[in-house]
mmCIF file of the N, C-alpha and C atoms, coordinates in Angstrom:
data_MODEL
# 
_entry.id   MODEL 
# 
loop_
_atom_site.group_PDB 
_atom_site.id 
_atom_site.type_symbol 
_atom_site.label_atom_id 
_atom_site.label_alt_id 
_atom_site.label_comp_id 
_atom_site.label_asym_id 
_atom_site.label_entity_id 
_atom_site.label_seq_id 
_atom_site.pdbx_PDB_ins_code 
_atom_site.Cartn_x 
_atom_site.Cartn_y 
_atom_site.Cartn_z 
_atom_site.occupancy 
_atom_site.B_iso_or_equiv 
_atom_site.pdbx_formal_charge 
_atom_site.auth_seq_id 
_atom_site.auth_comp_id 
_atom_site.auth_asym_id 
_atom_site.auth_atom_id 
_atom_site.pdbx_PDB_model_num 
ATOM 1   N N  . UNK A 1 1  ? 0.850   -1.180 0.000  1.00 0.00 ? 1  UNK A N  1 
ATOM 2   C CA . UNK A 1 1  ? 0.000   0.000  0.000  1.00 0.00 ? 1  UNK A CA 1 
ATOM 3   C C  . UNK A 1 1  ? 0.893   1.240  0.000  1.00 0.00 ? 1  UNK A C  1 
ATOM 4   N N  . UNK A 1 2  ? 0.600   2.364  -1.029 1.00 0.00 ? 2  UNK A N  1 
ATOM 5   C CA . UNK A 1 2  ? 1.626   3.386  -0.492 1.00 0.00 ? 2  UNK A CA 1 
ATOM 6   C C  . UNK A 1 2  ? 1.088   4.103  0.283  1.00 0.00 ? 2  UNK A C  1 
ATOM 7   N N  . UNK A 1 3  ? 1.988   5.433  0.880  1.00 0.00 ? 3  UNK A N  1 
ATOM 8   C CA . UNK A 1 3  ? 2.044   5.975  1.658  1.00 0.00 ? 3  UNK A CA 1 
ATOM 9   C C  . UNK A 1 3  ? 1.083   6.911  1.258  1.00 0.00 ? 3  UNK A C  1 
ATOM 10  N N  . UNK A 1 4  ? 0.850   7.873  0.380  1.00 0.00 ? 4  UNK A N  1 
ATOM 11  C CA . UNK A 1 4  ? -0.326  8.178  0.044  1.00 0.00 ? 4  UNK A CA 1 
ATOM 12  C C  . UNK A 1 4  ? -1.531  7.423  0.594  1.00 0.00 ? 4  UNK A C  1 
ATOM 13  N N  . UNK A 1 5  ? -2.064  6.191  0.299  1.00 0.00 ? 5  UNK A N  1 
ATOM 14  C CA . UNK A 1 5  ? -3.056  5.799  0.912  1.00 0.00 ? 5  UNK A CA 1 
ATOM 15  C C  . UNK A 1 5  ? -3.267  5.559  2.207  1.00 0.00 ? 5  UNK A C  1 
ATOM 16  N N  . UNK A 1 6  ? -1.865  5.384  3.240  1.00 0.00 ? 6  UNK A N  1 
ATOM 17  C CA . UNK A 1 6  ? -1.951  5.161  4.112  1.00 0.00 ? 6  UNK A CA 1 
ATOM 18  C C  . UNK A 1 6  ? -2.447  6.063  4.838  1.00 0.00 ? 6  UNK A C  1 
ATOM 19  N N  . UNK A 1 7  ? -1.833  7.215  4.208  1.00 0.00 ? 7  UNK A N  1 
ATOM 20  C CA . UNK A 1 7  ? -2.398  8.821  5.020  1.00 0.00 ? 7  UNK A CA 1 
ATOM 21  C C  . UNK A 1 7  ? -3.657  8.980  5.146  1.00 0.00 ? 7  UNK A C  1 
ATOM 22  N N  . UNK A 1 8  ? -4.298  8.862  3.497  1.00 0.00 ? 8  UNK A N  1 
ATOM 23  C CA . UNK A 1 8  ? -5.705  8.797  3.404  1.00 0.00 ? 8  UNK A CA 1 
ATOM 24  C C  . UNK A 1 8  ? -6.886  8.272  4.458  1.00 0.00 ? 8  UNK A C  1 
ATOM 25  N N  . UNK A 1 9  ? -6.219  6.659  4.505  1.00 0.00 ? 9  UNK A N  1 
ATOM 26  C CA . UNK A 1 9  ? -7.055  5.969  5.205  1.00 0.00 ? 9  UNK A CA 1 
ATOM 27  C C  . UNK A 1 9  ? -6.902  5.698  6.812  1.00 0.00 ? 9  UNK A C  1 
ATOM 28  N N  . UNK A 1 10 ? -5.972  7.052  7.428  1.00 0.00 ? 10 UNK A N  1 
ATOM 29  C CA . UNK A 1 10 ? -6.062  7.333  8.786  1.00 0.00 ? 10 UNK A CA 1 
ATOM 30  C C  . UNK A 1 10 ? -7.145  8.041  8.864  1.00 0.00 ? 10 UNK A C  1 
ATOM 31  N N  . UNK A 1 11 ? -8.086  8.404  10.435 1.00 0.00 ? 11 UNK A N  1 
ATOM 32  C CA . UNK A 1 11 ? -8.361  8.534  10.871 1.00 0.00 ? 11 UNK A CA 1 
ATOM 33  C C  . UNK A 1 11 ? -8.564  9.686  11.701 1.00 0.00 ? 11 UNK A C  1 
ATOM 34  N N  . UNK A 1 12 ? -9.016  11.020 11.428 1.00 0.00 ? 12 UNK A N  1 
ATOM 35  C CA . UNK A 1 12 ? -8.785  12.364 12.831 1.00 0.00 ? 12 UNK A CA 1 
ATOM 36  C C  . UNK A 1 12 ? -9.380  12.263 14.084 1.00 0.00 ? 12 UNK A C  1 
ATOM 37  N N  . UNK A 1 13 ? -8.884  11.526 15.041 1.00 0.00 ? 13 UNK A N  1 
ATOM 38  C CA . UNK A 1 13 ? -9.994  12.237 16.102 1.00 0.00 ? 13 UNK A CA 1 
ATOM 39  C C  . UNK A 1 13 ? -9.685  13.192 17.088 1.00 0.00 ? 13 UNK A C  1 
ATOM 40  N N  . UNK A 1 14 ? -10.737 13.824 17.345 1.00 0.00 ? 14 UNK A N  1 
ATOM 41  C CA . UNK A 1 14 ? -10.778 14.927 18.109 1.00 0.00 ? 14 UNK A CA 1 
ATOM 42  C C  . UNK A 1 14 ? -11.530 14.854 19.720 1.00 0.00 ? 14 UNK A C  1 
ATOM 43  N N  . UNK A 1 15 ? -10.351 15.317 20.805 1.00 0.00 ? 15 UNK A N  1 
ATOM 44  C CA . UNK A 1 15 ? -10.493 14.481 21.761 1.00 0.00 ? 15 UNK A CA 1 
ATOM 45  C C  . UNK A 1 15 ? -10.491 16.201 22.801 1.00 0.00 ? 15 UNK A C  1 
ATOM 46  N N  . UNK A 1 16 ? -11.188 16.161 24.171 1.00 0.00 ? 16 UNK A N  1 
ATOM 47  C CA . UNK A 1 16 ? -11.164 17.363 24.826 1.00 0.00 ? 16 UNK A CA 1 
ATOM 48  C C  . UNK A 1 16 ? -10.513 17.199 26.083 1.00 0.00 ? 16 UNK A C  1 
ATOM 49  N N  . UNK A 1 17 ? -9.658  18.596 26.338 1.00 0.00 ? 17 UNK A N  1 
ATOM 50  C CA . UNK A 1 17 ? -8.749  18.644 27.299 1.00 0.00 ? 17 UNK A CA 1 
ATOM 51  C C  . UNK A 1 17 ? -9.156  19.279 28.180 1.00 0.00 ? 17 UNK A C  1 
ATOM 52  N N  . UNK A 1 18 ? -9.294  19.142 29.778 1.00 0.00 ? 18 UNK A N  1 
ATOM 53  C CA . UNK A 1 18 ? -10.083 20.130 29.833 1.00 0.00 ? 18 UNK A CA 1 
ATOM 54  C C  . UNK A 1 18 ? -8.506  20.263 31.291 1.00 0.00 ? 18 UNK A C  1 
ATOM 55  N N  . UNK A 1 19 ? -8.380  21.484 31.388 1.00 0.00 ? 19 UNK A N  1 
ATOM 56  C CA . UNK A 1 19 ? -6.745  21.984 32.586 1.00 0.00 ? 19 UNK A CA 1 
ATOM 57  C C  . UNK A 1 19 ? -7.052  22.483 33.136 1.00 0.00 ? 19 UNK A C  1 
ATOM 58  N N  . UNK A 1 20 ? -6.526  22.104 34.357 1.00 0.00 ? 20 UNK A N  1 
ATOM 59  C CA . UNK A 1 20 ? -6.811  22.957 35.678 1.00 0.00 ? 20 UNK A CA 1 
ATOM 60  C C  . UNK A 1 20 ? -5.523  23.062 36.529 1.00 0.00 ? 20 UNK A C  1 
ATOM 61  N N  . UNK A 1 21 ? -5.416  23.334 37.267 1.00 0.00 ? 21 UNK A N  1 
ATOM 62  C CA . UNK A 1 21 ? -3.782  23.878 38.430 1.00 0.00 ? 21 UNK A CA 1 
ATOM 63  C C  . UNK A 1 21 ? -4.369  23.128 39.805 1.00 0.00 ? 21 UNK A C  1 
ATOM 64  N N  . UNK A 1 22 ? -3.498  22.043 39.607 1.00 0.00 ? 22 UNK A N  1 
ATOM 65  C CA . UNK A 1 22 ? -3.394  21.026 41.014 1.00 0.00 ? 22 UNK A CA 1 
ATOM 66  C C  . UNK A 1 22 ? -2.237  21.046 41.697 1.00 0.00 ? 22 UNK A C  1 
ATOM 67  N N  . UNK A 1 23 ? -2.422  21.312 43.112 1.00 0.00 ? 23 UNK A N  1 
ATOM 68  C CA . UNK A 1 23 ? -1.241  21.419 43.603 1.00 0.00 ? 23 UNK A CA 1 
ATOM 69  C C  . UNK A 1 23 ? -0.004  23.191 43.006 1.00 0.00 ? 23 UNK A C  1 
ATOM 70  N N  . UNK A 1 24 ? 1.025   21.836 42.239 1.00 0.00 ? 24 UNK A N  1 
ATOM 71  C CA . UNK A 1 24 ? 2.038   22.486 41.829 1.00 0.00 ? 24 UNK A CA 1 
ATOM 72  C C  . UNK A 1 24 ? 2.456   21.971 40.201 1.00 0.00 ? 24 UNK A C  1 
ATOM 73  N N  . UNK A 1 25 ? 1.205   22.077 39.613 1.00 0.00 ? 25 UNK A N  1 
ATOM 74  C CA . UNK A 1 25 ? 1.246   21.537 38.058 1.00 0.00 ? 25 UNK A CA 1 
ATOM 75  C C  . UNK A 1 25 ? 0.046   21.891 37.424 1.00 0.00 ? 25 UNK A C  1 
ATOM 76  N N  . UNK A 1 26 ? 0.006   22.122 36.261 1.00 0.00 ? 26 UNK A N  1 
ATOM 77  C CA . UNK A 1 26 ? -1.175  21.683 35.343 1.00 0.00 ? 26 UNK A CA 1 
ATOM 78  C C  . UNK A 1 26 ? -1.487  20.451 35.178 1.00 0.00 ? 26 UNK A C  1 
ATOM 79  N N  . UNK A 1 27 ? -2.969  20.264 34.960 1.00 0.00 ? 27 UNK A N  1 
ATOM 80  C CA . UNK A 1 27 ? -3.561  18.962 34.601 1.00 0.00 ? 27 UNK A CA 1 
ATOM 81  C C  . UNK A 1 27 ? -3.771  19.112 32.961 1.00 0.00 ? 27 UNK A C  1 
ATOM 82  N N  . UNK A 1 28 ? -4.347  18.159 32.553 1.00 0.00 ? 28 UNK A N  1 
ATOM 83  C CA . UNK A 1 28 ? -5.042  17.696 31.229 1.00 0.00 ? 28 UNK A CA 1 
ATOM 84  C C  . UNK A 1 28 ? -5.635  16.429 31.556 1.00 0.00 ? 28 UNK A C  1 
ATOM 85  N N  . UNK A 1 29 ? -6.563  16.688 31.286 1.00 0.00 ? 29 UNK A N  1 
ATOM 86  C CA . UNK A 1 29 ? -7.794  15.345 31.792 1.00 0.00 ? 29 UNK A CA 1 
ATOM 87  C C  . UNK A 1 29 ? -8.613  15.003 30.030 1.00 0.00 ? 29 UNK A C  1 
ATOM 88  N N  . UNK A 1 30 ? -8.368  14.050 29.809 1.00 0.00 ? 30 UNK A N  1 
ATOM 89  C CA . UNK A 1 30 ? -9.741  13.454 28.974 1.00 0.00 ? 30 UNK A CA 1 
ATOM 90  C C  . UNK A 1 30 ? -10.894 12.709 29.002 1.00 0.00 ? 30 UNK A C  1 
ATOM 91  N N  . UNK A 1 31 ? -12.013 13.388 29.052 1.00 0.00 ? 31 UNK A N  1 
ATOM 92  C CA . UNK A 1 31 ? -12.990 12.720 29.852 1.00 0.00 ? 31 UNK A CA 1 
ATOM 93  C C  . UNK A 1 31 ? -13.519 11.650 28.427 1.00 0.00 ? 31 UNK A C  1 
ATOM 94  N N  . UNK A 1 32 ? -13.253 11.659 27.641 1.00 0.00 ? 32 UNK A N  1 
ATOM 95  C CA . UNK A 1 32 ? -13.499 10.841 26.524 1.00 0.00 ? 32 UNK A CA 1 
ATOM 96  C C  . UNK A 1 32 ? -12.818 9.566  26.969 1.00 0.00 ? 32 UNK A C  1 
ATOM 97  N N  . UNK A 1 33 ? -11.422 9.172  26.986 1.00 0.00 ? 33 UNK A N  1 
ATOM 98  C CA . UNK A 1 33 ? -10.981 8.183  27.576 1.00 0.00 ? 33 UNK A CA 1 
ATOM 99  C C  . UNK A 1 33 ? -10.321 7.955  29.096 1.00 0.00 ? 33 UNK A C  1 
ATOM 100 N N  . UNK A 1 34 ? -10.301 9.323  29.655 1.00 0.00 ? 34 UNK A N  1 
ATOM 101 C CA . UNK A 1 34 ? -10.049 8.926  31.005 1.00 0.00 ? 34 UNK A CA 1 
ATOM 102 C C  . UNK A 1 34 ? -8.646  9.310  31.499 1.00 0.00 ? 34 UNK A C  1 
ATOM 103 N N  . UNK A 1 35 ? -7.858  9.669  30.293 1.00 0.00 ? 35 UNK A N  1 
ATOM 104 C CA . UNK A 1 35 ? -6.670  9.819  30.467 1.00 0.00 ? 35 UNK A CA 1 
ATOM 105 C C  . UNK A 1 35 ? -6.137  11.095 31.309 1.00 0.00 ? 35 UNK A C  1 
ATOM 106 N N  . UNK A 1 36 ? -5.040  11.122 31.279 1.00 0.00 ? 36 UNK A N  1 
ATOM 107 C CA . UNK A 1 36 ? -4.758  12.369 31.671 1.00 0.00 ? 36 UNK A CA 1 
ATOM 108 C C  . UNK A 1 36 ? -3.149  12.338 31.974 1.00 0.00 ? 36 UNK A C  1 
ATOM 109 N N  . UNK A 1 37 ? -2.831  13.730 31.880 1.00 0.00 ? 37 UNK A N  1 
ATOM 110 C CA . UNK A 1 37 ? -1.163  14.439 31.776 1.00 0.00 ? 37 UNK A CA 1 
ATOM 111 C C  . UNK A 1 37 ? -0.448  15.410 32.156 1.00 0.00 ? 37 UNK A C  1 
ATOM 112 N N  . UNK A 1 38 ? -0.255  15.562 32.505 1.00 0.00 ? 38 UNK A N  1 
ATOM 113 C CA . UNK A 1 38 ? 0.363   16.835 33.372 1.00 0.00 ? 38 UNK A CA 1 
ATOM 114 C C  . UNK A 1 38 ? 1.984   17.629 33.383 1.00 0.00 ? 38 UNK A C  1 
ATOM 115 N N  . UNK A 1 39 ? 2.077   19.085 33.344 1.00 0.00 ? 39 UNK A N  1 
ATOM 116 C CA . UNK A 1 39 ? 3.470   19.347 32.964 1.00 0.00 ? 39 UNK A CA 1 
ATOM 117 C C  . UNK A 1 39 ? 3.471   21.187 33.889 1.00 0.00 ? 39 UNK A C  1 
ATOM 118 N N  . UNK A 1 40 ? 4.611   21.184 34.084 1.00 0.00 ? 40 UNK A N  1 
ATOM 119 C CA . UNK A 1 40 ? 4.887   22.949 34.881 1.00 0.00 ? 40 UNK A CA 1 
ATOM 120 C C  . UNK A 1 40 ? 4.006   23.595 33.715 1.00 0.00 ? 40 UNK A C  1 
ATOM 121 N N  . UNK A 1 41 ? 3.811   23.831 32.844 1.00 0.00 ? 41 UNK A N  1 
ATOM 122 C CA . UNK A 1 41 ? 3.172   24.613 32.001 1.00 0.00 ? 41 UNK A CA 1 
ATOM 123 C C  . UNK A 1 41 ? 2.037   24.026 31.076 1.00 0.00 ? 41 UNK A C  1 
ATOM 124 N N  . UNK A 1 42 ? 1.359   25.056 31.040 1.00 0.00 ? 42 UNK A N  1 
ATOM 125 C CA . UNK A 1 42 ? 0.107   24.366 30.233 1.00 0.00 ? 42 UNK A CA 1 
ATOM 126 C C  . UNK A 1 42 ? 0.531   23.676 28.760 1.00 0.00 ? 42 UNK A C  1 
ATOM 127 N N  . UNK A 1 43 ? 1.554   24.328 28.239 1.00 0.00 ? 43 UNK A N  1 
ATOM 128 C CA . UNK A 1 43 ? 2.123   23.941 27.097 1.00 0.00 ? 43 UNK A CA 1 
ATOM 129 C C  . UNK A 1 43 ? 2.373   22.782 26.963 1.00 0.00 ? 43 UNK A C  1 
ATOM 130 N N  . UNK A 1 44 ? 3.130   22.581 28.112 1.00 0.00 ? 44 UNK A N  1 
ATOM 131 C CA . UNK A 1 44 ? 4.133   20.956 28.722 1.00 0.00 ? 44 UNK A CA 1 
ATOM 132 C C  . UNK A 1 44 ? 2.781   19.866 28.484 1.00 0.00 ? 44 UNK A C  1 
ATOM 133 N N  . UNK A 1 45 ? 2.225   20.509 29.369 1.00 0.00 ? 45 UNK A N  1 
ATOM 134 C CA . UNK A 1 45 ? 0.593   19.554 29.967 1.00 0.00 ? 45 UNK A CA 1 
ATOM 135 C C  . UNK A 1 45 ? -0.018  19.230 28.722 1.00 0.00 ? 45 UNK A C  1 
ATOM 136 N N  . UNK A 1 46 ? -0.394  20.633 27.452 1.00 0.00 ? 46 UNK A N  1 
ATOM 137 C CA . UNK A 1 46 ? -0.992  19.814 26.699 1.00 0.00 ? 46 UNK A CA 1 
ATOM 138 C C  . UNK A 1 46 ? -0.471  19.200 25.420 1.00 0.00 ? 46 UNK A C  1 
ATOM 139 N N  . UNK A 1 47 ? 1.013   19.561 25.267 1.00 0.00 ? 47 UNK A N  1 
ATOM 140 C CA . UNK A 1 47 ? 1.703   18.485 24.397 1.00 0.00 ? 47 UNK A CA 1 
ATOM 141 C C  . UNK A 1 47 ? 2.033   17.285 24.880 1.00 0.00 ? 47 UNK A C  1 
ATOM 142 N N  . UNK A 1 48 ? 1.964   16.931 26.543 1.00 0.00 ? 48 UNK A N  1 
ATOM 143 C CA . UNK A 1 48 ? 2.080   15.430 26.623 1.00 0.00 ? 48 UNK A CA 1 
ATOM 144 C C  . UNK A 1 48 ? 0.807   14.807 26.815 1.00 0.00 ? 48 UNK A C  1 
ATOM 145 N N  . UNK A 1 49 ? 0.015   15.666 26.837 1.00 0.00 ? 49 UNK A N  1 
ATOM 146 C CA . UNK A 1 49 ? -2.155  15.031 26.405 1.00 0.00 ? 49 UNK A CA 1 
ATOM 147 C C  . UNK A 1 49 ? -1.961  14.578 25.032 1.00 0.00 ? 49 UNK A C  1 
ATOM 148 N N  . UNK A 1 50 ? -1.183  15.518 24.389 1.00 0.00 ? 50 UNK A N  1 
ATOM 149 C CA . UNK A 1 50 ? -1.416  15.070 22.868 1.00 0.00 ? 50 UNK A CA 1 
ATOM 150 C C  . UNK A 1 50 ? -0.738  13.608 22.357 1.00 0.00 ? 50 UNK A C  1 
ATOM 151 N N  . UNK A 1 51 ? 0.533   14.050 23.130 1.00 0.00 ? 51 UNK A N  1 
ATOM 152 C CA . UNK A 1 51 ? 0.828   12.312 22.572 1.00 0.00 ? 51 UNK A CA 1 
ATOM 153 C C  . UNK A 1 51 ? 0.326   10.817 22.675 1.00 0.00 ? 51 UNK A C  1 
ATOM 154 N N  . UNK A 1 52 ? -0.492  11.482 24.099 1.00 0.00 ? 52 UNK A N  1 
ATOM 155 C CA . UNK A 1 52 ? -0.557  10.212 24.940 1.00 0.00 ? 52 UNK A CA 1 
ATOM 156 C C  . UNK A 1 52 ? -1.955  9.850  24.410 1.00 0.00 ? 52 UNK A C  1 
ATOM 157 N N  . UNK A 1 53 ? -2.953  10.387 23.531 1.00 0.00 ? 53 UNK A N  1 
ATOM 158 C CA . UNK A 1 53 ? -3.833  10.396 22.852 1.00 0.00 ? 53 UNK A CA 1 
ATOM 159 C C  . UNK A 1 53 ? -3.668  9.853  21.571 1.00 0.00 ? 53 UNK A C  1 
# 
């Protein structure tokens, strides 16, 4: 299959973060799957939501 199609036949999903300040961190919570991530900065917090998604 090439890579072209492979791209094609992924998938977007779109998932919600919702952050709050616990303690001495940001959160990122996904109430879609439950997950959640956390970093000193919201930035931190929601690029490691993103991966982990």
């Amino acid at each position: 299959m090439s890579s072209l199609k492979q791209a094609q036949d992924k998938k977007t999903q779109i998932f919600t973060a919702i952050l709050h300040w616990e303690e001495d961190v940001y959160v990122a919570q996904c109430p879609e799957v439950g997950t959640a991530s956390q970093g000193e900065t919201i930035e931190e917090a929601i690029a490691l939501f993103a991966r982990s998604n």
